[in-house]
N, C-alpha and C positions, 0 to 999 in steps of 0.2 A: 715568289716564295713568301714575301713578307704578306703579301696578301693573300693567299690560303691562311697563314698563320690568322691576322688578323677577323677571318672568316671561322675560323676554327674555333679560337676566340669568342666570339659573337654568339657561336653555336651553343658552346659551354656557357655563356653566359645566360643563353636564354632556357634550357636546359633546368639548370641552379633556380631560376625564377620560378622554370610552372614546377617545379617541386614543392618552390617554398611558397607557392600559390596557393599549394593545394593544404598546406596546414596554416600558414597567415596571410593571406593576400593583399592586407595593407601593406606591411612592412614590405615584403617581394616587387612592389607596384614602386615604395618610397625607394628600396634600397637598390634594386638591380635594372625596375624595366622604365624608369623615371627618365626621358629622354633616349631609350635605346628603342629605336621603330623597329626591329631587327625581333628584339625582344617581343614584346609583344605580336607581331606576326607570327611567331616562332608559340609562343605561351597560350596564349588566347585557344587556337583551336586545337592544341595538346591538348587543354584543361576539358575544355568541351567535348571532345571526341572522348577524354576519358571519363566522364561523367555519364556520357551516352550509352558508352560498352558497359560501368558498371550497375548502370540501370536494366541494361537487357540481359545482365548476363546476374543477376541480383538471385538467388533462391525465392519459389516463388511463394514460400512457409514467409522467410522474412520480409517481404511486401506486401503480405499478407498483413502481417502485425502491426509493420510500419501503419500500412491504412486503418488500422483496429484504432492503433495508440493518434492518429490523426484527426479520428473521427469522419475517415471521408467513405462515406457508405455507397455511394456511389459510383467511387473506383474497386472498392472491394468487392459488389456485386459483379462489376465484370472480368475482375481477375477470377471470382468462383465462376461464371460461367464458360472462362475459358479453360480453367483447372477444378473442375468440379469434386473430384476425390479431395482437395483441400481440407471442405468441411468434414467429410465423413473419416478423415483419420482420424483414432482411436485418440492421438498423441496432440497430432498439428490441430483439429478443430477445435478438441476441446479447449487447449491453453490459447486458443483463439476464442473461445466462447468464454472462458474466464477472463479474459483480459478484457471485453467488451463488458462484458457484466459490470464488471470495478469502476469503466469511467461512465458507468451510470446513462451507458447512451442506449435505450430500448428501439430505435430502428436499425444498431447491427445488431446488438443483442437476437432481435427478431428473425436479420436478415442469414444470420449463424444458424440458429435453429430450423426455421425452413431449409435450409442448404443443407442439413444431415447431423449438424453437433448434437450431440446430446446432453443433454440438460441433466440427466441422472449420473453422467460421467464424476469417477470419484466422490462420490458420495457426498453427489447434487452440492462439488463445492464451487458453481460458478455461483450456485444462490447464495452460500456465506459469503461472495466476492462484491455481489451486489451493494452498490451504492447507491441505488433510488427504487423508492418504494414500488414505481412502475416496474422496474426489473425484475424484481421479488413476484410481484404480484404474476407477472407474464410465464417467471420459470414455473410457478409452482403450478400453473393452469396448463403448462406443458411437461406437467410430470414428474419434476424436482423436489425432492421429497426433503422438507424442514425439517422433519425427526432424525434423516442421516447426516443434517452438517455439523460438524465438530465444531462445537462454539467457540473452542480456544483459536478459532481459523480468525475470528470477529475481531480478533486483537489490532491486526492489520490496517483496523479503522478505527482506531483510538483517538485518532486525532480531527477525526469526521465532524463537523462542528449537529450534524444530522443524524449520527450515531443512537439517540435514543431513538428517533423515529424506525431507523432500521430497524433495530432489533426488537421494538416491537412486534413491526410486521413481522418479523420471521418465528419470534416466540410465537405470535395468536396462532399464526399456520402450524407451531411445534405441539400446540396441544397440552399438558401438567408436564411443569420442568424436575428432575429429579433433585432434591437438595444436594445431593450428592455428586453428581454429574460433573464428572474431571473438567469438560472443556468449560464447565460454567463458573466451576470456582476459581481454574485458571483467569477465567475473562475477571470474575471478580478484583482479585488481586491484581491482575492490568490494569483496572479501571486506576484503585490503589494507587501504582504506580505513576501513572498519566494522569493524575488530580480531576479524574471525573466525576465526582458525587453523582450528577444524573445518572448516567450510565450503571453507577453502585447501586445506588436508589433503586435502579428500574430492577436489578437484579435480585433485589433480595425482594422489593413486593412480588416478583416473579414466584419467589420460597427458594433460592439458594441460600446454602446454609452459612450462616456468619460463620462459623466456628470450623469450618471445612477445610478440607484440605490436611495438608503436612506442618505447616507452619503459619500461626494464626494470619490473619487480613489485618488484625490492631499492630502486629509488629511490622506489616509489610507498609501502612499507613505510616507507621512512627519514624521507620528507615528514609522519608524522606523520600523525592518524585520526581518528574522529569522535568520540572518548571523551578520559577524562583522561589525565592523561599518564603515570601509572603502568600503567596499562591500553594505553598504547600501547607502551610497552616493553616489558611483558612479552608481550604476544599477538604484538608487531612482531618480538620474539625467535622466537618460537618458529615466526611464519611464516617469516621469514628462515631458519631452523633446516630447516625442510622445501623451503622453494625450492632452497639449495644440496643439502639429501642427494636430490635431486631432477636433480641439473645445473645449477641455476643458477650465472649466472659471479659469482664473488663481489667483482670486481674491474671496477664498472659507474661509469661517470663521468657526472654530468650535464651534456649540452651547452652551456646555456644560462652556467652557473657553473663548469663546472670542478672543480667538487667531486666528491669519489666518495659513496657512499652511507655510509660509515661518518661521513665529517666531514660529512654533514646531519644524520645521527641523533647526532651528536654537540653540534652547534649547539644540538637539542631537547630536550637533557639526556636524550636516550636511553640510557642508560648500558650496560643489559645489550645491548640491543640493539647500539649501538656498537663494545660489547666481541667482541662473536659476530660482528662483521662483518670488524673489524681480526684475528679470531685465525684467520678462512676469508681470510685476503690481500684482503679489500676496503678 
């Protein structure tokens, strides 16, 4: 009796382990199988066999992905030739060909589009997903049309340190930008936001309109940005710098307060920024 119990014991013990294997496997190793040989015989090929089943038994959309977001083209080529409908869903290939695009790798990108993705899918946004100019370049030579991606999609790589380079290429293929153009003025005001002067810069030589939108770019600069605050004044300087030699009105009030953009940027210890605003009469 006492040994069943003690067996019983052992079982439960080793049990408690490959569980908590399976979410810490130091601590399970330090705290339960540390000296119990029982344990480990018992944990070891639970954990394995259960890794094994959830490998084969895995959806084969999301091993799909996994390999996308891995970069391993060469397991993904032969998971598509043993599931070949993969690429060619309307749903699964495309968010497979966008998510290839973004990590900027042109041999799945490639390996997607030969397989049946289509590159025009949602209005050619795996080309606004795009993170390297070979990408851009490849979708658009397979059809991906730069006049239908929604610019406001571009925001998503605000923090791209290569961000000008993209959207250049993508404008040259877009062809005259409309000043007007919702997704551009949103990107504008992102840029704003995220202390991109480049990125502002490239938009307005583009001809987005300073003064566009619902609520000026000078108040959206003044409000302050995703960095610190030195970084928000000078980058906020020197967008404000190109907004007005640009046309923008430098004498913009905010409705809500009553304030102009110089006494926000002034409240935020913006100081150069402040100064550049009050000496353009805002």
């Amino acid at each position: 009796m006492k040994a069943n119990k003690q067996l019983k014991a052992s079982w439960l013990v080793a049990l408690m382990a490959a569980a908590l294997l399976v979410s810490a496997p130091a601590r399970a190793d330090k705290v339960l199988c540390d000296g119990n040989p029982l344990c480990l015989v018992v944990a070891v090929p639970y954990l394995l066999g259960r890794v094994a089943i959830d490998e084969l038994t895995k959806p084969p959309k999301d091993q799909a992905a996994l390999y996308v977001h891995q970069g391993k083209v060469a397991e993904l080529e032969r998971l598509l030739r043993a599931k070949p409908d993969l690429a060619r869903d309307p749903d699964i290939g495309h968010g497979l060909l966008v998510n290839a695009a973004a990590t900027g790798n042109l041999a799945m990108t490639r390996l997607l589009v030969e397989a049946g993705a289509s590159p025009t899918a949602d209005h050619s946004r795996a080309l606004g997903a795009a993170t390297s100019t070979e990408v851009i370049a490849y979708l658009i030579a397979r059809g991906a049309v730069a006049s239908d991606v929604n610019l406001a999609y571009i925001s998503m790589h605000m923090t791209h340190e290569r961000l000008p380079e993209l959207l250049t290429a993508l404008l040259d293929a877009r062809g005259p930008l409309d000043p007007n153009d919702p997704g551009a003025v949103f990107l504008l005001h992102s840029a704003a936001i995220n202390a991109r002067a480049d990125v502002a810069s490239l938009l307005l030589q583009r001809g987005v309109d300073p003064n566009g939108g619902i609520r000026s770019v000078l108040l959206t600069v003044a409000d302050g940005c995703a960095q610190t605050r030195q970084v928000c004044d000078t980058q906020g300087r020197d967008i404000a710098r190109a907004l007005i030699a640009s046309g923008a009105k430098a004498r913009v009030i905010e409705a809500r307060t009553g304030r102009s953009a110089s006494e926000i940027a002034r409240q935020h210890d913006y100081q150069e920024l402040a100064k550049l605003l009050e000496d353009a009469g805002g």
